[in-house]
FIZA-486765 format. One record per residue (C-alpha): residue in one letter; x, y, z. Coordinates in nm, 2 decimals. Layout:
% residues N
+---+--------+--------+--------+
: r :      x :      y :      z :
+---+--------+--------+--------+
: a :      X :      Y :      Z :
...
+---+--------+--------+--------+
***
This chain:
% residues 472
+---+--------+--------+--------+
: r :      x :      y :      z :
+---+--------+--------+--------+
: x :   0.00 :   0.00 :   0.00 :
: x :   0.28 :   0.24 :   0.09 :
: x :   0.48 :   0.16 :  -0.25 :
: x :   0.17 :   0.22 :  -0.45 :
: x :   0.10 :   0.55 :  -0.27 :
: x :   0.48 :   0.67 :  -0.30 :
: x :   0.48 :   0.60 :  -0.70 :
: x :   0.15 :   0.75 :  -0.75 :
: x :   0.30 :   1.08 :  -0.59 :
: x :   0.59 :   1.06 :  -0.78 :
: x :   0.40 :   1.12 :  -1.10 :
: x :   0.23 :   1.37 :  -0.99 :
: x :   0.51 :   1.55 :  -0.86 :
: x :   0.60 :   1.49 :  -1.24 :
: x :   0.30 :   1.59 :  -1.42 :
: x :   0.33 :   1.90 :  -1.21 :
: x :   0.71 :   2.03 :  -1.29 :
: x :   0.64 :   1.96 :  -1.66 :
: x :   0.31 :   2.13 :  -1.69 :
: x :   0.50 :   2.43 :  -1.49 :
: x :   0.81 :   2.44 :  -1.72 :
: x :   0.57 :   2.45 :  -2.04 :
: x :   0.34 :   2.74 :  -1.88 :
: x :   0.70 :   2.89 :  -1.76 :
: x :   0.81 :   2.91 :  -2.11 :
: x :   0.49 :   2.98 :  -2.27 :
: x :   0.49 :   3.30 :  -2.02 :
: x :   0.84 :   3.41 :  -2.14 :
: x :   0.76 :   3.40 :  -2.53 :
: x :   0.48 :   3.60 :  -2.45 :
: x :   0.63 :   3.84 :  -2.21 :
: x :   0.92 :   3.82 :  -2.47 :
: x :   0.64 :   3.96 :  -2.76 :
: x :   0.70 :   3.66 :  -2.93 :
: x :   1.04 :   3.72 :  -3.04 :
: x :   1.19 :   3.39 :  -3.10 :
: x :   0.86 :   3.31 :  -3.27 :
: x :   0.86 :   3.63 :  -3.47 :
: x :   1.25 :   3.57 :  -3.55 :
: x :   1.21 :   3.24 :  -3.64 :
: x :   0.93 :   3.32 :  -3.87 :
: x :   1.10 :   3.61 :  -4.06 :
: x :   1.43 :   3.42 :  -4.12 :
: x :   1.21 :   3.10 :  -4.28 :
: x :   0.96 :   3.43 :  -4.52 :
: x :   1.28 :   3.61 :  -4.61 :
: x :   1.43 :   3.31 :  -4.75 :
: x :   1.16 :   3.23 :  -4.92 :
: x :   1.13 :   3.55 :  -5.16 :
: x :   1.46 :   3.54 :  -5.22 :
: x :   1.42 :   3.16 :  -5.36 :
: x :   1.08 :   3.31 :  -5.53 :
: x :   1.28 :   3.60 :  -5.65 :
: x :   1.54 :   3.43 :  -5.77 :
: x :   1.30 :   3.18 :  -5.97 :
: x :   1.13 :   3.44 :  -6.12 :
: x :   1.44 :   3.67 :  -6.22 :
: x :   1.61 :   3.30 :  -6.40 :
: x :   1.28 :   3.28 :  -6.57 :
: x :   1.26 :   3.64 :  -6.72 :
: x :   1.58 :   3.57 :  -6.83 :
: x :   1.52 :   3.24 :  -7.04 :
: x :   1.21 :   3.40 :  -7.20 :
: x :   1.40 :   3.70 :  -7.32 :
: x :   1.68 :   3.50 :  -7.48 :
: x :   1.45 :   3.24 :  -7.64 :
: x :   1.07 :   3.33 :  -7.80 :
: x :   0.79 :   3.19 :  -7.66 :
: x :   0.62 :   2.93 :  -7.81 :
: x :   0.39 :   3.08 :  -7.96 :
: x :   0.64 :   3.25 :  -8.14 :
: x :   0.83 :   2.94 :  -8.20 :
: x :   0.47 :   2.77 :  -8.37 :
: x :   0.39 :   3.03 :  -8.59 :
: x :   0.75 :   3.07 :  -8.72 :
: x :   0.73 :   2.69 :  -8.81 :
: x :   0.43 :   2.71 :  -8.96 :
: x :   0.54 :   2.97 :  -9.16 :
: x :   0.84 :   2.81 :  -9.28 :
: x :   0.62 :   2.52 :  -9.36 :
: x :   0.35 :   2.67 :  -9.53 :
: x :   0.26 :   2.58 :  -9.85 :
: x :   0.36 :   2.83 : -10.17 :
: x :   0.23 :   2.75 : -10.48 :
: x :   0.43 :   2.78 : -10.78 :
: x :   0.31 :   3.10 : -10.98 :
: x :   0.33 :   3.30 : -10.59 :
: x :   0.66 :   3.18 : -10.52 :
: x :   0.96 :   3.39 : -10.55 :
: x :   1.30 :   3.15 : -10.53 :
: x :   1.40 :   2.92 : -10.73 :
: x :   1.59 :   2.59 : -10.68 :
: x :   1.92 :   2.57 : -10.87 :
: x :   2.12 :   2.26 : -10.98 :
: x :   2.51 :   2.31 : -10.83 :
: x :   2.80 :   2.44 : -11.09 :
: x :   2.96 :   2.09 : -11.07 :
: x :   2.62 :   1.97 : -11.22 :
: x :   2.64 :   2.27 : -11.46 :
: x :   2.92 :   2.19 : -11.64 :
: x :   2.86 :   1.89 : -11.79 :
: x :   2.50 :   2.07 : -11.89 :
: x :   2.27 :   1.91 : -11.63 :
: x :   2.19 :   1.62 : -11.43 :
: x :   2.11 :   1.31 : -11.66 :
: x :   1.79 :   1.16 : -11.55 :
: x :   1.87 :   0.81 : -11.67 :
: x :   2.20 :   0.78 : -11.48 :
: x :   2.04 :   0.93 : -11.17 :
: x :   1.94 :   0.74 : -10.87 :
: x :   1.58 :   0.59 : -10.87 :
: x :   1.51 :   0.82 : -10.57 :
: x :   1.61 :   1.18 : -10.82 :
: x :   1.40 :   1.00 : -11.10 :
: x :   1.10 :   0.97 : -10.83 :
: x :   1.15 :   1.34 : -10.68 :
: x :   1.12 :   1.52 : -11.07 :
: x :   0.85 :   1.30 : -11.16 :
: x :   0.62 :   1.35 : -10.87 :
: x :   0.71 :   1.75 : -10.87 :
: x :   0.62 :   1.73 : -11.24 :
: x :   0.31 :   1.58 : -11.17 :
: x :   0.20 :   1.75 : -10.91 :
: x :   0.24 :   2.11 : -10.95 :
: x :   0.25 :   2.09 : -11.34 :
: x :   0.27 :   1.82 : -11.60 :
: x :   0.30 :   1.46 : -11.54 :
: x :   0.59 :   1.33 : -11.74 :
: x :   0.74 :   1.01 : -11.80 :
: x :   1.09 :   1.14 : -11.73 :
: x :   1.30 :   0.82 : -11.58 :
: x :   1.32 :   0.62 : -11.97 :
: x :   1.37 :   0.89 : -12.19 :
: x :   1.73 :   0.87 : -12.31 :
: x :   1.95 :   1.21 : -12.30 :
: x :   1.66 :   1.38 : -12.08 :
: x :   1.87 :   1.59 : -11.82 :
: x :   1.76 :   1.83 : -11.57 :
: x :   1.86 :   2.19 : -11.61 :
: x :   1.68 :   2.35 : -11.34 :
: x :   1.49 :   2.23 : -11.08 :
: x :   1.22 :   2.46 : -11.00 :
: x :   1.08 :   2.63 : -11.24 :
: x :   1.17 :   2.29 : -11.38 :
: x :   1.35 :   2.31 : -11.76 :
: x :   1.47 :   1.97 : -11.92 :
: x :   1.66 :   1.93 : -12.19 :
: x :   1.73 :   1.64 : -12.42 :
: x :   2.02 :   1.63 : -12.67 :
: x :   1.99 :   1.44 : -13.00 :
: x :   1.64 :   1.40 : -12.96 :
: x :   1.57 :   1.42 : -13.33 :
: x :   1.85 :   1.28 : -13.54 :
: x :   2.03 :   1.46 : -13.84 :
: x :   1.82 :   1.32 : -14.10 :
: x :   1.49 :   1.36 : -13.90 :
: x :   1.61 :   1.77 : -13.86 :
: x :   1.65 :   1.79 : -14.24 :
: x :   1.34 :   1.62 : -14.34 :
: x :   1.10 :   1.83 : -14.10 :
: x :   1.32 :   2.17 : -14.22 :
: x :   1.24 :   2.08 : -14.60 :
: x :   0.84 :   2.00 : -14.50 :
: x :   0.86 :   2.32 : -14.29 :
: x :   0.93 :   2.55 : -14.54 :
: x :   0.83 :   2.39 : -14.84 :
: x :   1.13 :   2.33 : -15.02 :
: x :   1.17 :   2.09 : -15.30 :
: x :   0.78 :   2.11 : -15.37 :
: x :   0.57 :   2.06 : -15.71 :
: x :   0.44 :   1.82 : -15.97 :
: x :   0.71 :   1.95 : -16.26 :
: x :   0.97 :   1.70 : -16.36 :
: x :   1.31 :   1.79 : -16.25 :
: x :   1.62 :   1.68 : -16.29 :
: x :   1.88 :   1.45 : -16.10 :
: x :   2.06 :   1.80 : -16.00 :
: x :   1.79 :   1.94 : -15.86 :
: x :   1.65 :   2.15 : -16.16 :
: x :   1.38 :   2.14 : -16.40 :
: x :   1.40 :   2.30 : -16.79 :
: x :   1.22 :   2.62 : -16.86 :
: x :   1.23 :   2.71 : -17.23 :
: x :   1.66 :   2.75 : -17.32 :
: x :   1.69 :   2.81 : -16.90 :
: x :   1.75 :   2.59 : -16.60 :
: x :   1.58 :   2.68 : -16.32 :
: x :   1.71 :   2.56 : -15.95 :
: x :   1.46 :   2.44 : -15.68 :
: x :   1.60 :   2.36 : -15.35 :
: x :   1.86 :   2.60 : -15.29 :
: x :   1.84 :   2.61 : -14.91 :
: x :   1.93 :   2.25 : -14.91 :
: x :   2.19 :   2.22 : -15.15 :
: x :   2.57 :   2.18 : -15.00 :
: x :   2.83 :   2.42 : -15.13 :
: x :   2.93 :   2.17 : -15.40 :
: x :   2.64 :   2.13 : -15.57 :
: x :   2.60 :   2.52 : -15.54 :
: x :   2.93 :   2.57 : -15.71 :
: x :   2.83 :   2.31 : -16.00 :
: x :   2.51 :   2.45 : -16.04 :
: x :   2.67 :   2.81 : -16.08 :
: x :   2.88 :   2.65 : -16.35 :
: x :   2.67 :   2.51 : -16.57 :
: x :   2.47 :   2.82 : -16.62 :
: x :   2.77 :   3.03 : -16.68 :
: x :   2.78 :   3.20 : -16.36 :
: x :   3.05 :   3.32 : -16.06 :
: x :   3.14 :   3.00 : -15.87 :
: x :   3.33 :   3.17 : -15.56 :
: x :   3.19 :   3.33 : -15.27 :
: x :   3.06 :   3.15 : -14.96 :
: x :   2.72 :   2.94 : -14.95 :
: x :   2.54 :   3.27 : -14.90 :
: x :   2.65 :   3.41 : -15.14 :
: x :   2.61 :   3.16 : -15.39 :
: x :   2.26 :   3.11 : -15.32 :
: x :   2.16 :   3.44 : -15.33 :
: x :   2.36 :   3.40 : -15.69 :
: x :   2.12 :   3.14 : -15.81 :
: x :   1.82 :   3.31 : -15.66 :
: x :   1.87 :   3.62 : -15.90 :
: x :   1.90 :   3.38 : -16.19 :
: x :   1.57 :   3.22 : -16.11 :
: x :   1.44 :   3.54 : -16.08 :
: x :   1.56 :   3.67 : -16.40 :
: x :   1.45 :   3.38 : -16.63 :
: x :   1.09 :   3.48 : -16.49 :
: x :   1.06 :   3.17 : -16.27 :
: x :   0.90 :   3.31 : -15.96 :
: x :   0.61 :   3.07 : -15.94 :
: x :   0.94 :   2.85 : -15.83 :
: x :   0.97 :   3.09 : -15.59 :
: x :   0.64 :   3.06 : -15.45 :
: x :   0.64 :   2.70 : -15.41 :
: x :   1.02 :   2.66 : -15.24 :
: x :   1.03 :   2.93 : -15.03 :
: x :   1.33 :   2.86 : -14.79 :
: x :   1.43 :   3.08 : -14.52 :
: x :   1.75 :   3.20 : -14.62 :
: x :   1.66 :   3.28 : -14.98 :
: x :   1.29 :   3.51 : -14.82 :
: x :   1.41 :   3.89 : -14.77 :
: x :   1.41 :   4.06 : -14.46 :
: x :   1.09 :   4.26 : -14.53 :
: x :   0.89 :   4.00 : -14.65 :
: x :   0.96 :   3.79 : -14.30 :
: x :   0.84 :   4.14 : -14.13 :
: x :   0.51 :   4.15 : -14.36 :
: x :   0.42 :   3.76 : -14.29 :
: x :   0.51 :   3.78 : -13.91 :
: x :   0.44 :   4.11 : -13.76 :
: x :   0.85 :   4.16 : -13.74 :
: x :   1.02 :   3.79 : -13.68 :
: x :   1.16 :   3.67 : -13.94 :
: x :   0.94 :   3.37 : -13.98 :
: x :   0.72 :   3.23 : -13.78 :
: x :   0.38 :   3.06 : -13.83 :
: x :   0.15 :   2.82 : -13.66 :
: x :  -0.01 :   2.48 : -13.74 :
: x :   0.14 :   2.49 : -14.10 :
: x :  -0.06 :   2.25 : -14.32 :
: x :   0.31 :   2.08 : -14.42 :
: x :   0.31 :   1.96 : -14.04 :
: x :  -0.07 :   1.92 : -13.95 :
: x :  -0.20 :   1.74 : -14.21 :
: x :  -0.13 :   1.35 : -14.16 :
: x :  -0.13 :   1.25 : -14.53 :
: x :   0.12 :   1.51 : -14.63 :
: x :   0.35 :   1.52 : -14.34 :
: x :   0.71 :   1.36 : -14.32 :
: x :   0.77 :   1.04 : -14.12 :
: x :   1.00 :   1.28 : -13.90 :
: x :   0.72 :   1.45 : -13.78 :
: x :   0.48 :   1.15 : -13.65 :
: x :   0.83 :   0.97 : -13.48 :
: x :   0.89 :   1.32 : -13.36 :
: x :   0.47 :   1.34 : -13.16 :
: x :   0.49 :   0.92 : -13.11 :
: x :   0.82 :   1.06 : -12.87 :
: x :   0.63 :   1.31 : -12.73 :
: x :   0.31 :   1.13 : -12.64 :
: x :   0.54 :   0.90 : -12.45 :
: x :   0.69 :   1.22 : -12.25 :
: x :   0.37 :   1.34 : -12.22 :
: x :   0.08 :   1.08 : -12.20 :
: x :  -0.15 :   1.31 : -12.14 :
: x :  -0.07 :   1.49 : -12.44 :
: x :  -0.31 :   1.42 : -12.77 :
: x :  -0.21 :   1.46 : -13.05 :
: x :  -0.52 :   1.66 : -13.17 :
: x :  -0.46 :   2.03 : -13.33 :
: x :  -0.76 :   2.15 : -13.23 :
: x :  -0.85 :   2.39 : -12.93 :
: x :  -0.92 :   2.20 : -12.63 :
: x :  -1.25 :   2.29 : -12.40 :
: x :  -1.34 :   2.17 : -12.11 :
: x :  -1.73 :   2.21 : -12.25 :
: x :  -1.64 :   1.99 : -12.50 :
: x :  -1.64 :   1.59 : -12.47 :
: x :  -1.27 :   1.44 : -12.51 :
: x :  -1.15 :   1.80 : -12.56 :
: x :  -0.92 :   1.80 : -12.25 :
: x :  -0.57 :   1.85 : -12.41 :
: x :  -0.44 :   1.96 : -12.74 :
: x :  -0.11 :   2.08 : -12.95 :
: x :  -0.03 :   2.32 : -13.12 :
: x :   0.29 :   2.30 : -13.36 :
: x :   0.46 :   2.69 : -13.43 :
: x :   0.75 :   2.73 : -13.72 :
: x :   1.03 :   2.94 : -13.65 :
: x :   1.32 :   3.08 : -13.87 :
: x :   1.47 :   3.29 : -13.61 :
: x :   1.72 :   3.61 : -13.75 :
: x :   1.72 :   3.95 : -13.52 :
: x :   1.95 :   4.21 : -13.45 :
: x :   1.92 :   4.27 : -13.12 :
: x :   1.81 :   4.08 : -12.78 :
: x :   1.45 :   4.00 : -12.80 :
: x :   1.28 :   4.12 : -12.45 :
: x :   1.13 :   3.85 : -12.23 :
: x :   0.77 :   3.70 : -12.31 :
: x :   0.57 :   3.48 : -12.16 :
: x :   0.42 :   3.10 : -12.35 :
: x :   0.15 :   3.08 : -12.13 :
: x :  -0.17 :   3.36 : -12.13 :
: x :  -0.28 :   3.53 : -11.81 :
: x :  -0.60 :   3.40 : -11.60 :
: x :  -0.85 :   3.62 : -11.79 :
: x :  -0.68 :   3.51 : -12.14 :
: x :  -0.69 :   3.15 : -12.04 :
: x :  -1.05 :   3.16 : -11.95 :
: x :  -1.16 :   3.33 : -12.22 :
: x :  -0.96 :   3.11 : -12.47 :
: x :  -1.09 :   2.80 : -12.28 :
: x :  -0.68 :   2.64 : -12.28 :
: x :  -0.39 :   2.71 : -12.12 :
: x :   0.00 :   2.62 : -12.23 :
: x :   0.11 :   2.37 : -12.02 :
: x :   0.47 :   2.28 : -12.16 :
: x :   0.65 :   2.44 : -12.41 :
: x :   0.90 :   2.18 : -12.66 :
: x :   1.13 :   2.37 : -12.88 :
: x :   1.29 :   2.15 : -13.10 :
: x :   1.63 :   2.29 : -13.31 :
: x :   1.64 :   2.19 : -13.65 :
: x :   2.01 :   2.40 : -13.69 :
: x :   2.24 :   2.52 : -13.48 :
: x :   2.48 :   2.87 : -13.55 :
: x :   2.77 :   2.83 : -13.78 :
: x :   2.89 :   3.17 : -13.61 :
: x :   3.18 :   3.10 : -13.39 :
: x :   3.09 :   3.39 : -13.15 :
: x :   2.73 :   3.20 : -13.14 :
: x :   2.42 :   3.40 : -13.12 :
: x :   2.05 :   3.31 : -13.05 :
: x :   2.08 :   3.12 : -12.71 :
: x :   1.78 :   3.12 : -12.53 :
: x :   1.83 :   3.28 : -12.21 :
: x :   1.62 :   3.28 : -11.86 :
: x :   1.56 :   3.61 : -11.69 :
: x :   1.47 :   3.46 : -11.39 :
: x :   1.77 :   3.27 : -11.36 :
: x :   2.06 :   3.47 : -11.45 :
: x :   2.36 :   3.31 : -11.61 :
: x :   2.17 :   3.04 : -11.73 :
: x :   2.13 :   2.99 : -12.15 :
: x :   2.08 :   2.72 : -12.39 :
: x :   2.27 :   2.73 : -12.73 :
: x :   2.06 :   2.60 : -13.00 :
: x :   2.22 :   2.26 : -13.10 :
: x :   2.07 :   2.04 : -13.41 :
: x :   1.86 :   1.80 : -13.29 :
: x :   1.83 :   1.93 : -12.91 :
: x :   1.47 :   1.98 : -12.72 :
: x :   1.42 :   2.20 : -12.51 :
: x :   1.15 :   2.19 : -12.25 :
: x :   1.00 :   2.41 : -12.01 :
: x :   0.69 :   2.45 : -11.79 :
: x :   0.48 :   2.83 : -11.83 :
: x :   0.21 :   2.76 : -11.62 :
: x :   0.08 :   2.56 : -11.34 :
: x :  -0.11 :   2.26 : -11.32 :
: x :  -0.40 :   2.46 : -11.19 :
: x :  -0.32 :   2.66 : -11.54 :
: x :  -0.21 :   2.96 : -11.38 :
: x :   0.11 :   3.13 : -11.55 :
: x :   0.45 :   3.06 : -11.39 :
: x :   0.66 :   3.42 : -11.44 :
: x :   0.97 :   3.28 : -11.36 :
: x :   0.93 :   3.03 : -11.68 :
: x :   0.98 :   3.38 : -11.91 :
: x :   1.21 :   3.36 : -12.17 :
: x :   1.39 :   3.55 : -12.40 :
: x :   1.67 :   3.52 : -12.71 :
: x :   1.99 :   3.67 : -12.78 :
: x :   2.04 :   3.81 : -13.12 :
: x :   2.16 :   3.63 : -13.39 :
: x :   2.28 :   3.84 : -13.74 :
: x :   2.57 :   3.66 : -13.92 :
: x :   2.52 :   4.00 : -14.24 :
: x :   2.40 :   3.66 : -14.40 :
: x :   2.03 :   3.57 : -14.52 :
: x :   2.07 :   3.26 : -14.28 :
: x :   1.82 :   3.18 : -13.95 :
: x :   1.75 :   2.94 : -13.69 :
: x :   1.56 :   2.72 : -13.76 :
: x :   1.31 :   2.55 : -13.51 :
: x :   1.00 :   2.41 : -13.44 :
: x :   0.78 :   2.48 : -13.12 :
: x :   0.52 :   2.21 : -12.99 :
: x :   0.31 :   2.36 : -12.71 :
: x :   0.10 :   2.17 : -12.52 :
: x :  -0.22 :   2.32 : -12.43 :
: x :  -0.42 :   2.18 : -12.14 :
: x :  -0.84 :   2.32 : -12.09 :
: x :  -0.89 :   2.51 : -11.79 :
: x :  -1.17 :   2.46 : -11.57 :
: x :  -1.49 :   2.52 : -11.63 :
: x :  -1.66 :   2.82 : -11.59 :
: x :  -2.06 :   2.79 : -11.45 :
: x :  -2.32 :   3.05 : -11.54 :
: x :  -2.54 :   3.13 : -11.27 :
: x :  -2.79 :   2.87 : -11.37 :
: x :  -2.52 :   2.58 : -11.42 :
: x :  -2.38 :   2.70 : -11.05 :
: x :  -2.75 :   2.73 : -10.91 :
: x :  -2.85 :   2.34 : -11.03 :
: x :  -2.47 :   2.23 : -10.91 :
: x :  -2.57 :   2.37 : -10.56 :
: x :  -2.92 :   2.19 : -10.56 :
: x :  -2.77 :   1.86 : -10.64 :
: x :  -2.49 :   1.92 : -10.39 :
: x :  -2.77 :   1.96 : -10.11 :
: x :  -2.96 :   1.68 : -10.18 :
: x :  -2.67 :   1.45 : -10.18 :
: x :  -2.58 :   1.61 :  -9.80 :
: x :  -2.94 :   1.58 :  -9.69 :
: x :  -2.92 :   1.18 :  -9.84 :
: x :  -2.61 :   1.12 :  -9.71 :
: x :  -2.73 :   1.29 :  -9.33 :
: x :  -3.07 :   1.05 :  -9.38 :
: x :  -2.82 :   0.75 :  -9.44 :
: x :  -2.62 :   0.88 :  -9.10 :
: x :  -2.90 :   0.85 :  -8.90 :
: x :  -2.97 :   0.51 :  -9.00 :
: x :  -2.80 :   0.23 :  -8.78 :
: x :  -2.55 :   0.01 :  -8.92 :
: x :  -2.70 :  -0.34 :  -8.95 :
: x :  -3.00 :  -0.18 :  -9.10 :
: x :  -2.74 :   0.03 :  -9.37 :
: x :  -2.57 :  -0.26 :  -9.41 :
: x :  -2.93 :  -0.46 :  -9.48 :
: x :  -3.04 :  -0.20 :  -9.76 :
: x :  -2.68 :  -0.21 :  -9.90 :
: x :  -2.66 :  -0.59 :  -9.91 :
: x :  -3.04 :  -0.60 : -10.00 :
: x :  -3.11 :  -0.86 :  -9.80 :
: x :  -3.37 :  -0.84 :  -9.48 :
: x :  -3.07 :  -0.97 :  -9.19 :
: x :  -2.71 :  -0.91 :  -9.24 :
: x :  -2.47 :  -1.16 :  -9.41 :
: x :  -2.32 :  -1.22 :  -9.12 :
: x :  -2.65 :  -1.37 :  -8.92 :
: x :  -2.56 :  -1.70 :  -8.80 :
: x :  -2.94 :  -1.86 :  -8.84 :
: x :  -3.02 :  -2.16 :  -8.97 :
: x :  -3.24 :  -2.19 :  -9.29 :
: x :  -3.46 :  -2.44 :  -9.37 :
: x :  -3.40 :  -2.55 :  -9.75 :
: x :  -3.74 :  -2.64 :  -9.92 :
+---+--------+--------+--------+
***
């Protein structure tokens, strides 16, 4: 009994100092103002804001030295934004190792530069069958030019030159030199295409000058035609170096020659096997290409694409300015077509040693094509969506030799129908069909899918019902 007693007044005795000590020091924080507290407290917020300060100072910083990312998004997007090809104002160049050996040849290329120029082609302007056509090489990438050396062999250029200009035409009998008997005179047909040797033998068997150059001679023989009152001869082999300068002027509105769709070229019956190998080639390049010489129009059936075939005898004195192939929007719409591609095909090339008559780019300065026999050249004037490309423009250098000789060339354009234009009754009927099919198409919506599938299938269950029928 007296152990229990003394324990139990131990911890109170206990209880008691500890509650006392806690009150005692309780009192002195209080009596103190709550210093320690207060001290305590101030140390832990001033540490605090300078941590919070510090955070917010590092991130001022990191947004003033890189953007936001807003900034960062739009910039992207911008960079990344589409540009089609008649707004854009770069172009995309080959490199100067690739320029010396005149292009990049697309049939030694890797499969994966074959893919890249055919897909651009057909994409933003005419699908082409670029990866088996042999001597097809790249010039420029975008706006895209191609050329194709020895596209059309010699004999091919000689044939389409004599068809062009009519030379060697007539149903009088001539003889194995190339002339035909006119009462005690031989008149000369052909001159354009005779070689210098057969100029000099003609000149001396009718008593004339045999020395000078080819020019000369031929201009020699032209005034002795003329002179023994031959000019229907004239008439039927006209030739580009024997026509004077004004008469090229009167017939051209100032080129020296230049016509389109001659009957020599269009007509199928009459036209030189050069010519058909020379579309068969071209169809392949182009398979969307027809070989119709008709205007296409999108309001006509089968009228989607068409050619047009322009002869050329090219002799100027000074640079011509740069033109455009392709027509503007209002042009194109009026006209129902639109140029597509542009195939210049040299028949000749310059026999001047300082050259003359390249065909030069002012949107890509630097770059020119010399006219070589047998060469195409092919560009691109408008889009696919037959808007005009104004980097495409092109213009020549002069070419005057004192000489009555030209360069020769043939132009096949490929002209493409635009889209068609609705009048206001056409657009109203295209709107009214357009609503129905959203209203059908919102009834078919609203339909669930086994019974869709039912009136699809017409059947009255779905194929995949598992029943079992009874056969008959």
């Amino acid at each position: 009994m007296s152990s229990s007693l003394s324990s139990s007044l131990c911890c109170a005795s206990f209880f008691s100092v500890s509650s006392f000590t806690s009150r005692r020091v309780k009192r002195n924080d209080i009596c103190n103002g709550g210093k320690n507290e207060g001290k305590f407290s101030r140390q832990d917020t001033s540490v605090q804001h300078q941590r919070r300060r510090r955070r917010m100072t590092m991130k001022a910083r990191s947004s003033a030295e890189t953007p936001t990312e807003t900034e960062t998004e739009q910039k992207a997007n911008q960079s990344n934004k589409f540009i089609p090809a008649h707004m854009r104002k770069t172009v995309s160049r080959i490199t100067e190792a690739q320029m010396k050996t005149n292009g990049v040849e697309l049939s030694k290329a890797a499969t994966q530069v074959q893919e890249s120029i055919a897909g651009f082609l057909a994409f933003e302007f005419l699908r082409a069958r670029v990866k088996n056509v042999p001597t097809l090489k790249v010039l420029n990438v975008d706006p895209p030019i191609l050329t194709a050396p020895m596209f059309l062999s010699e004999k091919e250029c000689e044939d389409i030159e004599r068809a062009m200009f009519g030379i060697d035409g007539g149903d009088k009998e001539e003889s194995e030199s190339g002339s035909e008997v006119v009462g005690q005179q031989k008149k000369v047909n052909g001159l354009s295409s005779m070689k210098k040797a057969e100029l000099v033998q003609c000149c001396e068997e009718r008593g004339l000058d045999a020395s000078g150059t080819v020019a000369v001679l031929r201009d020699r023989l032209k005034e002795f035609n003329t002179n023994a009152n031959d000019d229907d001869s004239n008439e039927k082999a006209p030739s580009p170096s024997s026509r004077s300068d004004e008469s090229r002027s009167a017939n051209t509105g100032g080129d020296p020659f230049r016509t389109s769709n001659p009957d020599a070229l269009v007509n199928a019956s009459s036209r030189p096997e050069a010519v058909n190998q020379l579309l068969k080639r071209l169809n392949y390049l182009f398979p969307d290409c027809v070989e119709e010489f008709e205007s296409p129009s999108a309001r006509k059936e089968n009228k989607l694409w068409g050619i047009e075939v322009v002869a050329e005898a090219y002799k100027s004195s000074e640079n011509l300015r740069a033109s455009h192939a392709a027509f503007e929007q209002h042009e194109a719409i009026e006209k129902h077509y639109q140029i597509r591609a542009n195939c210049t095909f040299f028949l000749n090339e310059s026999s001047d040693e300082n050259g003359g008559g390249e065909i030069t780019f002012p949107a890509l300065p630097g770059l020119s094509v010399k006219p070589e026999k047998g060469m195409a050249l092919i560009t691109f004037p408008s889009t696919a969506a037959s808007l005009l490309d104004p980097r495409a423009a092109t213009a020549r250098n002069a070419h005057d030799t004192g000489a009555n000789t030209t360069l020769n060339s043939i132009e096949v354009l490929v002209r493409g129908a635009t889209p068609k234009i609705l009048t206001e009754e056409e657009a109203a009927a295209e709107r009214k069909l357009r609503h129905e099919e959203e209203k059908e198409r919102a009834r078919l919506l609203a339909i669930p899918r086994s019974e869709r599938r039912k009136m699809e299938n017409g059947e009255d269950k779905p194929k995949n019902s598992r029943k079992k029928t009874t056969r008959d």
